[in-house]
N, C-alpha and C positions, 0 to 999 in steps of 0.2 A: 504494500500500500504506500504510496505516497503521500507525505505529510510536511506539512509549515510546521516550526517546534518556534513557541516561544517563549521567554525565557525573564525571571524576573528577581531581583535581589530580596531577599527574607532577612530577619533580624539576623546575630550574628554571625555573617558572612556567607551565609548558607541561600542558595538558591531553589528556586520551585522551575518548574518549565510544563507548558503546555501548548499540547501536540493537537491537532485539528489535519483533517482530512486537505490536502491540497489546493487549494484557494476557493476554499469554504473562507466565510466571513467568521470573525471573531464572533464566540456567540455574547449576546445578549450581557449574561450575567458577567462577564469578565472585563466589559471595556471600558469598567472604571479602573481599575490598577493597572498598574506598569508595565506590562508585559513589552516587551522588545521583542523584536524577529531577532531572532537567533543560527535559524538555518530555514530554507526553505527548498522545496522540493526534495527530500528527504526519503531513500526507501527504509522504511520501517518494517518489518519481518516480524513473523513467529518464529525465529531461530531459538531461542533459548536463553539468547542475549540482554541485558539490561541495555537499552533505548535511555538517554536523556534521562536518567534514574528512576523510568519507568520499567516495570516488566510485561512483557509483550502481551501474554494472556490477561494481564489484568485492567492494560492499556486498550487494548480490543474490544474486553467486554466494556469500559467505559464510553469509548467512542460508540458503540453499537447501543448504549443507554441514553446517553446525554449528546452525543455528537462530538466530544472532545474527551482527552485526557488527562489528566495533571497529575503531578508527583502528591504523594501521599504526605503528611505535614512528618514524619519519622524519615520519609525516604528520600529529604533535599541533599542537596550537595553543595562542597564547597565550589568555590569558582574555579574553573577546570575540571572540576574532578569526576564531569559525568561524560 
């Protein structure tokens, strides 16, 4: 699947990012916060892999619920480190 990842600074240094289906519009509920493009055009896979501190199965089921995904508030990261 192709996806926009974007990407936002959280308190102590620690980053959230959310992934939206390929030039799908931001939804609704997020475009009051900061979100930055971070990467765009992005293939995102069920390999097994952690995606932008998402895990794939969990990242799919929430895009297939809500239309997008975001990191869990436990599963941020530091800057680089996703």
């Amino acid at each position: 699947m192709k996806v926009d990842v974007y990407k936002r600074p959280d308190s102590d240094g620690l980053f959230s990012y959310l992934v939206i289906p390929h030039r799908h519009a931001l939804p609704e509920e997020v475009t009051n916060t900061d979100w930055l493009v971070h990467e765009q055009d992005v293939d995102f896979e069920r390999d097994g892999r952690r995606h932008f501190t998402l895990q794939p199965e969990d990242a799919f089921r929430q895009i297939g619920e809500k239309g997008y995904a975001i990191t869990h508030l436990a599963e941020r990261a530091r800057d680089g480190a996703a």
